[in-house]
C-alpha positions as CSV (number, residue, x, y, z in Angstrom):
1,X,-2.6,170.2,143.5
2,X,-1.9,171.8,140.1
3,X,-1.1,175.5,140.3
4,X,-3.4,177.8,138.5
5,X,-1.2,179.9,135.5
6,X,-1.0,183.6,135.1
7,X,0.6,186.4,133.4
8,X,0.8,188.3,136.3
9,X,0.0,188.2,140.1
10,X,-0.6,191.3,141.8
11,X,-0.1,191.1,145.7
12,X,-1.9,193.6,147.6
13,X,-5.1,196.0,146.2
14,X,-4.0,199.4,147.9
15,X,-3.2,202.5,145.3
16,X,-0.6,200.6,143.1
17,X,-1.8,197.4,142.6
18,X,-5.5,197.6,141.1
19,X,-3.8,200.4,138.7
20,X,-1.2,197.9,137.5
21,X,-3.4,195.0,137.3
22,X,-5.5,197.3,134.8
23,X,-2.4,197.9,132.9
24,X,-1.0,194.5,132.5
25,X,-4.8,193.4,132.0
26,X,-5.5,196.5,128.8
27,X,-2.3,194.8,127.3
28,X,-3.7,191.5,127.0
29,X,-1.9,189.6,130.3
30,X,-3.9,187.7,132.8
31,X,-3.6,189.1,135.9
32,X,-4.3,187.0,139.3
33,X,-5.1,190.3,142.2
34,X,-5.0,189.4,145.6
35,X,-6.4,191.2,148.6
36,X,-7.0,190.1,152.1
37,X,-8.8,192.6,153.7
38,X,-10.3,195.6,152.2
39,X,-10.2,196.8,148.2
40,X,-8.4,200.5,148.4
41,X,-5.8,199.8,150.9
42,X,-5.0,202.5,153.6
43,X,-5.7,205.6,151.1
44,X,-9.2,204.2,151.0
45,X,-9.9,202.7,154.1
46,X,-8.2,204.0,157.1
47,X,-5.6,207.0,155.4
48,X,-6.4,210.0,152.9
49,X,-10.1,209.5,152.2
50,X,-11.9,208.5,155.8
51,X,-9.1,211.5,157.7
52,X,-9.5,214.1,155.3
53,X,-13.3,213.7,155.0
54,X,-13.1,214.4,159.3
55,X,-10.6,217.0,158.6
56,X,-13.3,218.7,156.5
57,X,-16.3,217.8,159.4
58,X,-13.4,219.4,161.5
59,X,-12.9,222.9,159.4
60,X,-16.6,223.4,159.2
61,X,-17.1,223.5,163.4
62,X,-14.0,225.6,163.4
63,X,-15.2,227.8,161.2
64,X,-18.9,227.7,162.7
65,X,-17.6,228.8,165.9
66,X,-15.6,232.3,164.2
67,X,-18.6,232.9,162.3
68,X,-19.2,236.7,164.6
69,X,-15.7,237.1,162.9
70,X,-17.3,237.4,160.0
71,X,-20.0,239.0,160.9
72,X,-22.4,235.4,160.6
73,X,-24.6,235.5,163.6
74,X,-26.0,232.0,164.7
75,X,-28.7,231.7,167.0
76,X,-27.4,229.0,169.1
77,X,-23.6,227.2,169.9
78,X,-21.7,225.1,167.4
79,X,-21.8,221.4,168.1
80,X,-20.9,218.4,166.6
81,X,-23.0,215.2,165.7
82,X,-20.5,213.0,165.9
83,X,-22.5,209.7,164.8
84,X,-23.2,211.9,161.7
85,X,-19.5,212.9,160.9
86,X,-18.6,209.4,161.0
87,X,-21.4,207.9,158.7
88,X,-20.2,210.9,156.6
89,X,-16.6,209.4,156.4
90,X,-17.8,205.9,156.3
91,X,-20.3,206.7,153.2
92,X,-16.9,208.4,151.2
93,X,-14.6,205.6,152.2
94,X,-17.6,202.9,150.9
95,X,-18.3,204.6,148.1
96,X,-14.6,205.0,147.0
97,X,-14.5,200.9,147.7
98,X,-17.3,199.9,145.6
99,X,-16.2,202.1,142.7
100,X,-12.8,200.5,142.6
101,X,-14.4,196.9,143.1
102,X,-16.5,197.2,140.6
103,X,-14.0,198.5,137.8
104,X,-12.0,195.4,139.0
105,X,-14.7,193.2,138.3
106,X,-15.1,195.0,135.0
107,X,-11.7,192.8,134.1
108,X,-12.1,190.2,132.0
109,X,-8.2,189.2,132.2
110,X,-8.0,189.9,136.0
111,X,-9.7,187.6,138.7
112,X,-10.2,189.3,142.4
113,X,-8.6,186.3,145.3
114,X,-9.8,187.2,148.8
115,X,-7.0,186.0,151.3
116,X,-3.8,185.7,153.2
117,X,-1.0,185.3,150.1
118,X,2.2,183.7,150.6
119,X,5.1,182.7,148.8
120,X,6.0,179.0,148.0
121,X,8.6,179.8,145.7
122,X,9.7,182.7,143.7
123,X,6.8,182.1,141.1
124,X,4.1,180.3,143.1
125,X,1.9,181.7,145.4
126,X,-0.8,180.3,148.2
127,X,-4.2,181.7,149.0
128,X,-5.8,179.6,151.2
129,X,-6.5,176.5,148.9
130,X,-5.5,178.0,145.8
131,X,-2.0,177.7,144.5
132,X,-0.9,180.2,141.6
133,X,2.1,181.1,139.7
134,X,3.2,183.3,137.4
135,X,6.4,184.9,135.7
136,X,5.9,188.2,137.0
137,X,4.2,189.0,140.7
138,X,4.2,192.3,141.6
139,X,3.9,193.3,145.6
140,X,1.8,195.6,146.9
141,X,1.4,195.2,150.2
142,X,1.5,198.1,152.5
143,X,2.3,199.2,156.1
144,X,0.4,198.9,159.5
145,X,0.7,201.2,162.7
146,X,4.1,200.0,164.6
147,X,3.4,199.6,168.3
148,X,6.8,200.1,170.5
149,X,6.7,197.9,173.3
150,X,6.5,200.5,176.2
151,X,5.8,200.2,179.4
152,X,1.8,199.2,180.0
153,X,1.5,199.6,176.5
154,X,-0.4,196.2,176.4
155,X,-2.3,196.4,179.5
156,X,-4.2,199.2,178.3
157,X,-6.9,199.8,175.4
158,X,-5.1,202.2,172.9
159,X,-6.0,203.1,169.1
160,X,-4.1,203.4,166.2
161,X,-5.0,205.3,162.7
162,X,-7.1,202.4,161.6
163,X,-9.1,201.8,164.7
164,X,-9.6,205.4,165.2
165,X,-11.6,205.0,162.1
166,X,-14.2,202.8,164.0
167,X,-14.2,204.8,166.8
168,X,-18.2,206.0,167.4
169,X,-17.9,207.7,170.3
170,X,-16.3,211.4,170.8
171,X,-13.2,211.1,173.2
172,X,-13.4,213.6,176.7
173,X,-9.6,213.6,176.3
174,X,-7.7,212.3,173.5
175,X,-4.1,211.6,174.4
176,X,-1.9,211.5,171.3
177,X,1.3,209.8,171.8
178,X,3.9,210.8,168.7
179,X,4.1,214.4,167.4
180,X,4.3,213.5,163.2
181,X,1.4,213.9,160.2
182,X,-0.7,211.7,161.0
183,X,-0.7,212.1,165.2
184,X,-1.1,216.2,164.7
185,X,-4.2,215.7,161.8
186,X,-5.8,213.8,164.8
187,X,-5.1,215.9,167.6
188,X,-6.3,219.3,165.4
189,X,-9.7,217.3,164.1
190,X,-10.6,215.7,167.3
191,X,-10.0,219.5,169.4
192,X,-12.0,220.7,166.9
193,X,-15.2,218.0,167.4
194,X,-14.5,219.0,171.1
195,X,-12.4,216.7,172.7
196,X,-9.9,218.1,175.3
197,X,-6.2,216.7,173.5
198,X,-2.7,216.4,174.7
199,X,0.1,215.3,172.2
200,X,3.3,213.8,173.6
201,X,6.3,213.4,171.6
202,X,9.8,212.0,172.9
203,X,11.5,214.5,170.1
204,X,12.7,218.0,170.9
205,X,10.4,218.8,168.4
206,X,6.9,218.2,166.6
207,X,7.8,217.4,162.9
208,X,11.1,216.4,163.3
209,X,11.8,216.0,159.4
210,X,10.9,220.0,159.0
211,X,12.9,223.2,159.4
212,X,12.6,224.3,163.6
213,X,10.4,227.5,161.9
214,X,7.9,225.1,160.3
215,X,7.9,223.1,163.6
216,X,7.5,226.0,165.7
217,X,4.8,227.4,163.3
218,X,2.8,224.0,163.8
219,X,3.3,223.8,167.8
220,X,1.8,227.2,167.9
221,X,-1.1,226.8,165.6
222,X,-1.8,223.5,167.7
223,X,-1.3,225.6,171.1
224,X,-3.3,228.4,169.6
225,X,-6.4,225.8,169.3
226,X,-6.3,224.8,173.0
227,X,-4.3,221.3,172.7
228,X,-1.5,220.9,175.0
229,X,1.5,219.9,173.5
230,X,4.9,217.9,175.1
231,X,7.9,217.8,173.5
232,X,11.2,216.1,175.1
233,X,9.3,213.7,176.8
234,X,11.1,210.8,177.8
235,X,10.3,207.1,179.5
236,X,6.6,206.9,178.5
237,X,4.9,204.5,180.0
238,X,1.1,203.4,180.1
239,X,-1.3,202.4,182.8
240,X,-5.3,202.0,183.8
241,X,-6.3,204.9,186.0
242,X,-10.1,204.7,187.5
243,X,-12.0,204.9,183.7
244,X,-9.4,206.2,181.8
245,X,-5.3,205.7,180.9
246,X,-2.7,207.6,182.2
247,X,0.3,208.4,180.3
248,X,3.1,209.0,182.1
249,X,6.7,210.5,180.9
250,X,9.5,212.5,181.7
251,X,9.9,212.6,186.0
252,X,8.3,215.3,187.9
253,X,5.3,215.7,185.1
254,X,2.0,215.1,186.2
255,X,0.9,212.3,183.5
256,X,-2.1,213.0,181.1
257,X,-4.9,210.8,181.8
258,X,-7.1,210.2,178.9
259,X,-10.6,209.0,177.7
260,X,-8.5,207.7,174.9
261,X,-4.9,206.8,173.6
262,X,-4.3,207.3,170.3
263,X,-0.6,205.7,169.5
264,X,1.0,207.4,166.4
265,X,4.8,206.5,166.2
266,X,5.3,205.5,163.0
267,X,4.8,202.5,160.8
268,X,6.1,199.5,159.7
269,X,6.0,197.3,156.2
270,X,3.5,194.4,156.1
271,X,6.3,191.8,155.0
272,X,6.5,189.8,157.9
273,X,3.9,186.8,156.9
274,X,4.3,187.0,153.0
275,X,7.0,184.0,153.1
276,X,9.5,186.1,151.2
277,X,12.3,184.0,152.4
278,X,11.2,180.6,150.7
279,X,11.1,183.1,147.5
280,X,14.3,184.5,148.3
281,X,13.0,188.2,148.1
282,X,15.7,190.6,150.5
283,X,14.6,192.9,153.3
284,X,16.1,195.3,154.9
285,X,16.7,195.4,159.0
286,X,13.2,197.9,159.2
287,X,11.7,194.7,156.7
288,X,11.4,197.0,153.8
289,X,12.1,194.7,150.8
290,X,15.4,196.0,148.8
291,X,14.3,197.2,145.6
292,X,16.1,199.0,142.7
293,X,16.0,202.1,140.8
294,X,12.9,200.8,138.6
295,X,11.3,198.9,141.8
296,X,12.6,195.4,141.2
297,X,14.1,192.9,143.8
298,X,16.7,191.1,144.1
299,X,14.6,188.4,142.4
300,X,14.1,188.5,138.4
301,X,10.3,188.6,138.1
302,X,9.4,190.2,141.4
303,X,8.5,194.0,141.6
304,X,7.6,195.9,144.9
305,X,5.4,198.7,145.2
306,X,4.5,201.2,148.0
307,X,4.8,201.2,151.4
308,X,6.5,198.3,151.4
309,X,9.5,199.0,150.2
310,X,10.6,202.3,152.0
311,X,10.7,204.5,149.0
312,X,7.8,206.7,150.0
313,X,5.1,206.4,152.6
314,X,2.2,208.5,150.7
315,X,-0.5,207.4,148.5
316,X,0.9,209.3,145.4
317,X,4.5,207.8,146.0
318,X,2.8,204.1,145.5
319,X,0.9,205.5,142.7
320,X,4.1,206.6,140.8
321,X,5.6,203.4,141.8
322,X,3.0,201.9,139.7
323,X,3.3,204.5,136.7
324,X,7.7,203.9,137.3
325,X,6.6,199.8,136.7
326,X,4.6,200.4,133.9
327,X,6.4,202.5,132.1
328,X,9.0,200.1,132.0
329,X,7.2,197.1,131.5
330,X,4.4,198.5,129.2
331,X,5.7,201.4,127.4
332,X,9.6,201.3,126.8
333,X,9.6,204.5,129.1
334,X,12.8,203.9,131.1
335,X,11.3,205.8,134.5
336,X,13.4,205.8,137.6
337,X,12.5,206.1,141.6
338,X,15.2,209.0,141.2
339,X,13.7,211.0,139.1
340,X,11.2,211.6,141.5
341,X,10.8,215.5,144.0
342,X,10.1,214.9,147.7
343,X,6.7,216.3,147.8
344,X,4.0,216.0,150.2
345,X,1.6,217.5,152.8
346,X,0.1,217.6,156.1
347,X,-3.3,218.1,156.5
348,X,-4.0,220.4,159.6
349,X,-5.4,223.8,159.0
350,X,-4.3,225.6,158.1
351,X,-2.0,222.7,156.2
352,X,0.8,222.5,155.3
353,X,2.8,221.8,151.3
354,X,6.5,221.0,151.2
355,X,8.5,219.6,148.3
356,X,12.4,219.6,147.4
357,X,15.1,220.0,150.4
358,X,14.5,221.7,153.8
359,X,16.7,224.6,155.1
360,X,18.3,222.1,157.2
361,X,19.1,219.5,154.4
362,X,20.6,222.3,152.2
363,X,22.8,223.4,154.4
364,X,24.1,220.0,154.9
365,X,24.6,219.8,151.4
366,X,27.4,222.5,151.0
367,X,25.7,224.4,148.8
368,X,25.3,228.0,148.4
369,X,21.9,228.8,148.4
370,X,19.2,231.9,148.6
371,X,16.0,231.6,150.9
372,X,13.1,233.8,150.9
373,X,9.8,234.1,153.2
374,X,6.7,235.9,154.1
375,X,4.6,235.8,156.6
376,X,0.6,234.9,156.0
377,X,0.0,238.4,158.0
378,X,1.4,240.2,154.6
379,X,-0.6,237.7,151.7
380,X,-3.4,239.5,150.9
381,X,-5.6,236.5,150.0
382,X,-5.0,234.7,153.6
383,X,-6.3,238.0,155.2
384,X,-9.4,238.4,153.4
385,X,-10.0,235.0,154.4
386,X,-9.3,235.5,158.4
387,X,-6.7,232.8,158.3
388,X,-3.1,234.9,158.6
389,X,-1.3,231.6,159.9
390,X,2.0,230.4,159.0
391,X,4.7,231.3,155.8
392,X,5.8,230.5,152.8
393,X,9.6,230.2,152.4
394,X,11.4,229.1,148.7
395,X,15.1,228.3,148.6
396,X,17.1,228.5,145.8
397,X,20.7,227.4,144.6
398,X,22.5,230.7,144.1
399,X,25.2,229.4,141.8
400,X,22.4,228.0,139.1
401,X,19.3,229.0,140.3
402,X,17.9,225.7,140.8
403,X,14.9,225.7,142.6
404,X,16.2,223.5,145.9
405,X,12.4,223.2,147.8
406,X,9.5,225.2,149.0
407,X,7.6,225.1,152.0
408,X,3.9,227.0,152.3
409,X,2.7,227.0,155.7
410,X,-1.0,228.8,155.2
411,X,-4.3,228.2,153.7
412,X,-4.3,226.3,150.3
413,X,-0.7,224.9,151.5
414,X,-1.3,222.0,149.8
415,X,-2.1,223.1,146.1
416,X,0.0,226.2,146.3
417,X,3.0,224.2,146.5
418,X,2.8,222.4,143.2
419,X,3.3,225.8,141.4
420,X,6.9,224.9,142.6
421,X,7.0,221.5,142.2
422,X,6.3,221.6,138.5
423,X,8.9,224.4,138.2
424,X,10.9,221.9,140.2
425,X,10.1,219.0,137.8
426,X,10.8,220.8,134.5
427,X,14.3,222.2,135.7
428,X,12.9,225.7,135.0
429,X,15.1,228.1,137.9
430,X,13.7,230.3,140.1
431,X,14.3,233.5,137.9
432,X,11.2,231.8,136.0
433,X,9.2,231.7,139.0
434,X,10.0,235.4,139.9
435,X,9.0,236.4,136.1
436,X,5.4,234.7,136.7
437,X,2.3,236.6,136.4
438,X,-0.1,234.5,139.0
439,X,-4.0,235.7,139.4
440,X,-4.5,237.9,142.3
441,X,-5.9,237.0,145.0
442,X,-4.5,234.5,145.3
443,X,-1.9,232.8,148.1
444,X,0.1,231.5,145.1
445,X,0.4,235.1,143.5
446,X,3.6,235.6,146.1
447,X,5.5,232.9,145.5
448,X,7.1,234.8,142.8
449,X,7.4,237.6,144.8
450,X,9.4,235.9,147.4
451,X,11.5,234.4,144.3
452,X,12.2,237.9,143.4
453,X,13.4,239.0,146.4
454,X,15.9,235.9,148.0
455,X,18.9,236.5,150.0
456,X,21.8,234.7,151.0
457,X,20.9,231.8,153.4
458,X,23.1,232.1,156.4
């Protein structure tokens, strides 16, 4: 069989690929994109878009229920259609599919391959009965939910992020085994559709990659809701009990038995069944493939982008993996994978923005550094709203004034933090933050408040 030529091959149509295949197709290249399951990826399909639209079907029966805060009277209890929340999220997640599927086949260069790729050699690719090859091929591929093999794990019926997205029924009791992003976004949303939930996490701690204030801030908003939270537990184990599972851990606890399992523990790089070995591409022992400062592999001609290849586990780290590929390919714009803030957020309510270093991380470092906080009790703008939650806490080389990270713990969490980030990003120091005028109210306006008034970080 002759192979079919191409410019380019583009493995994998999640938030990096269909952006670079447009791209390399605008400059003229002919682009071969391969998918083998859904257009959109994980962002699309089973990440930011499906979770966030129930995180919003979430905050609207939270805030139902408070509505005598307010003074709202309803004539009746808050409930939850569940069918309808989830034909809510499925209509965003289809939509968002169709659009991008249709501006792909808007591509004259670029021609869509529905299948399983794998390598032949380091420029030829399978799907199915098609061979193709090209100078350049790009990967794309992603991550899946890693299952630990624990105790009973197998003998009983769990979910992961992406099933949980075909779930149609609301759980009695959801038990959520990990104590991360995407386990706590779950256990908030489905306490809020009104599920009883219990999170179990083997770590000291929930969040283990934020400051012990941020983690204790979370555990308490969480506990504040109603869901039960255990932390330290060790020896989990999993087994059928009557109609539900039981989930036991950590001798002398009574297990939680659940309606449901949901298994967040992390996840691992789809790279297993891409043949990378007969193309020579290098993985590391987790099976991230090795990549460079510009996101190539040890292979001339072979890029990788996203979650597989451990740089960045968020939809807007593959997405600057794309622009980082571009640039250099496309427009002499030498962009580096270093260059690049830590920035990203998690999405309970109220949620929470981080970017830069932790408290933790800078005292590792050495350096001397400045911290500030404030609580949400004393921002204006979070009391008007009846959502006094959480902090905001900036940290600050005190040599330079380099702005060193930020966390804000509070409503709007997740855009107030790019105030800093941009700071971050154009090397202005904190002194420039402090001398900002923002709009009041606003949760943003005391960011530079805090920056005026840091102290020595013990």
């Amino acid at each position: 069989m002759s192979a079919k030529s191409f410019d380019a091959i583009v493995i994998g149509a999640g938030q990096a690929g269909p952006s670079l295949a447009g791209r390399l197709e605008a400059a003229g290249m002919s682009v071969a994109l391969i998918e083998r399951k859904l257009i959109g990826g994980t962002c699309v399909n089973t990440g930011c878009m499906p979770t966030k639209a129930m995180v919003a079907s979430a905050y609207a029966a939270h805030l139902a229920r408070r509505a005598a805060d307010y003074g709202v009277a309803l004539s009746g209890p808050v409930g939850v259609d569940y069918q309808r929340i989830k034909a809510r999220k499925d209509k965003v997640t289809n939509d968002a599919r169709a659009n991008l599927e249709s501006w792909i086949a808007g591509m004259k260069g670029c021609t869509l391959y529905r299948g399983h790729a794998r390598f032949e050699s380091a420029n030829t690719v399978r799907v199915g009965d098609d061979l193709l090859t090209a100078p350049k091929i790009f990967l794309n591929t992603g991550g899946r939910a890693s299952v630990p093999d624990l105790p009973g794990v197998n003998d009983v019926p769990y979910l992961t992020n992406s099933s949980m997205m075909d779930l149609d029924v609301l759980p009695s009791h959801l038990v959520v085994v990990g104590g991360s992003y995407i386990s706590l976004e779950f256990a908030q949303m489905f306490r809020r559709f009104g599920s009883e939930v219990t999170v179990i996490e083997k770590a000291p701690r929930l969040t283990g990659r934020e400051d012990e204030d941020v983690s204790a801030a979370i555990q308490s908003i969480l506990e504040n809701e109603g869901i039960t939270v255990h932390v330290g537990a060790q020896d989990i184990a999993f087994a059928r009990q009557g109609n539900g599972i039981a989930v036991t851990f950590s001798a002398g606890k009574p297990p939680a038995v659940g309606s449901h399992v949901l298994l967040a523990l992390g996840r691992v790089p789809n790279t297993d069944d891409l043949g990378l070995d007969k193309a020579g591409v290098e993985v590391d022992q987790r099976g991230y493939i090795v990549v460079d400062d510009q996101l190539r592999t040890n292979v001339p001609g072979i890029w990788a982008m996203g979650d597989c290849n451990g740089k960045g586990a968020f939809t807007h780290t593959s997405y600057n993996d794309y622009e980082i590929v571009a640039a250099n390919l496309l427009d002499n714009d030498p962009r580096k994978v270093t260059d690049r803030i830590e920035a990203y957020a998690l999405y309970i309510d109220p949620p929470l923005g981080r970017c830069g270093m932790t408290e933790n991380a800078v005292k590792k470092s050495g350096r001397r550094a400045l911290v500030g906080q404030r609580p949400m009790t004393r921002v204006g703008r979070a009391v008007e709203k009846g959502e006094t939650q959480g902090f905001m806490k900036i940290l600050a080389d005190a040599d330079t004034g380099e702005i060193l990270g930020c966390s804000v713990l509070g409503p709007g969490g997740d855009e107030a933090i790019h105030s800093v980030l941009d700071l971050m990003y154009a090397k202005a120091p904190v002194s420039t933050l402090a001398r900002a005028m923002h709009i009041h109210p606003n949760v943003s306006e005391l960011l530079p408040t805090i920056a005026q008034d840091l102290k020595p970080l013990a």
